[in-house]
N, C-alpha and C positions, 0 to 999 in steps of 0.2 A: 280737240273736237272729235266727238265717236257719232260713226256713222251707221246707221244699220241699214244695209241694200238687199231691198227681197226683187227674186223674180217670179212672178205666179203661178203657178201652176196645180190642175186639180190632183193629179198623182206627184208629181212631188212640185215643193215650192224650194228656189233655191236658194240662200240666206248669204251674206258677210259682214261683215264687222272691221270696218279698219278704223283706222285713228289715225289723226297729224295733228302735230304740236305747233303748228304754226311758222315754226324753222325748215320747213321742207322736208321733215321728216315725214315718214307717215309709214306704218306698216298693219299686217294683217291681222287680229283678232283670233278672229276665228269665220270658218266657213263651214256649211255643211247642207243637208236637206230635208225638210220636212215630209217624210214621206207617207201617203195616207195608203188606203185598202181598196185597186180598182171595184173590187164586188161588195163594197159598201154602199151606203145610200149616200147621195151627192150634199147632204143637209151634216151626216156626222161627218162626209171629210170635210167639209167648208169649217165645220165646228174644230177638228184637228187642227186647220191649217192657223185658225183663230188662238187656239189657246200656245202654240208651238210659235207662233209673231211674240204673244204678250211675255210670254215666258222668256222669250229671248232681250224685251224689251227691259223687265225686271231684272237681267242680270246683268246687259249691260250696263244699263240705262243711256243710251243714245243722245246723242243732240239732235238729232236729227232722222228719219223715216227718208229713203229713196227707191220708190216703188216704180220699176219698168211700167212704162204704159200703155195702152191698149196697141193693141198691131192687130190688122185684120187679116186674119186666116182667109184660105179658102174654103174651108168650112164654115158657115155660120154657128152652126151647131160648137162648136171648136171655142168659135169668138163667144158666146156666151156663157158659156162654161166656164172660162178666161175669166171674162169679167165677173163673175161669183168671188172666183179666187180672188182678183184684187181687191172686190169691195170689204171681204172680212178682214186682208189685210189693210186696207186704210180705216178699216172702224178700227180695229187694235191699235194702229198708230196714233187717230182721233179721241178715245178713250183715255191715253197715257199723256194725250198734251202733247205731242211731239211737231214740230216743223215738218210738213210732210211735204216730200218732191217728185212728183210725177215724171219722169223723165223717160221718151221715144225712146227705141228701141237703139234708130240713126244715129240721136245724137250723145250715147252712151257708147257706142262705138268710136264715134269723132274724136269726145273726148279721151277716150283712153289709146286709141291707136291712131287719129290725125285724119280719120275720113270714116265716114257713115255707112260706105260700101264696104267696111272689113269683115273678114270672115272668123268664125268663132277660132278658129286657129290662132289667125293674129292678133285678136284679142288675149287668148291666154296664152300667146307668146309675153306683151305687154303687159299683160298683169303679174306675170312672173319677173322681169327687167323691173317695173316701176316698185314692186312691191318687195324688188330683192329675193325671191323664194328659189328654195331650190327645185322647185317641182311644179308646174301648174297645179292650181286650185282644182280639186276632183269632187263629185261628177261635174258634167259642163255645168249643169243647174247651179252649180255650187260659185262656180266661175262667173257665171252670167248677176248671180247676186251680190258678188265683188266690186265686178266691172258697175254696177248700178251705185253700190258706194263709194266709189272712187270718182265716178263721174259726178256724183252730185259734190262731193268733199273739194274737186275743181270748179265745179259751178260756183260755189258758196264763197270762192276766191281767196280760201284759207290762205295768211299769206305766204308768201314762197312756193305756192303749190301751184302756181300756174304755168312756171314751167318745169315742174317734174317729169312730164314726158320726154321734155328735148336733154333734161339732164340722163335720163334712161336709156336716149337713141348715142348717146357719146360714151356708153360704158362699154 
């Protein structure tokens, strides 16, 4: 099963790609970020962030869409913005047919480090242990769209994969 995890964002959006075979394996694809042009008009980076999902969609061909979801800023202005970036990526995802998984911010934490209050540290300590990598995922954007696919690839109950964490906290 291939998963593709975006995290949204108007300047950059951050993407990954893993896969599990159902054996408990599971590793990293590819990661990386969409980066658009702050002194652009907010209509072509939305349009960017759009074709840079579908394109990504096309090569891997995914089973699956797992899009972080909304968290309110303390900016409003922030939060709306936000929400731009996600809704062009859930049309690119809606577009291609794909199972699309909204999944908090919390409980993309939970599942990949064992609690909702972890800090982006601990997260790509974890995503390096579960994923085997010699390196955390770079930028964090990059990271954050990992952890979005790995947590839905354990939502979805791929078998063996639910306890991949505790197999990763015994290495």
């Amino acid at each position: 099963m291939i998963i593709l995890g975006i995290d949204p964002g108007t300047a950059n959006t951050g993407y990954g790609v893993v896969q599990g075979d159902g054996l408990g394996l599971v590793s990293l694809v590819e990661c990386g970020v969409i980066r658009t042009r702050p002194r652009d008009p907010l209509a072509d980076r939305l349009f960017e962030i759009f074709e840079g999902v579908s394109e990504l969609i096309a090569r891997h061909r995914p089973d699956a869409l797992s899009v972080e979801d909304v968290f309110y800023a303390k900016n409003v202005r922030t939060t709306v913005v936000l929400g731009h970036a996600r809704g062009v990526v859930l049309l690119a995802g809606r577009k291609a047919n794909l199972d699309i998984h909204e999944i908090p911010p919390a409980e993309i934490k939970k599942a990949v480090v064992g609690t909702g209050a972890a800090t982006k540290e601990q997260v790509q300590f974890m995503l390096a242990r579960l994923l085997k990598l010699k390196s955390v995922p770079q930028p964090s954007d990059a990271a954050d769209g990992v952890a979005a696919a790995l947590a839905c690839l354990m939502e979805l109950r791929v078998p063996s994969l639910s306890g991949i964490r505790a197999q990763a906290g015994r290495l």
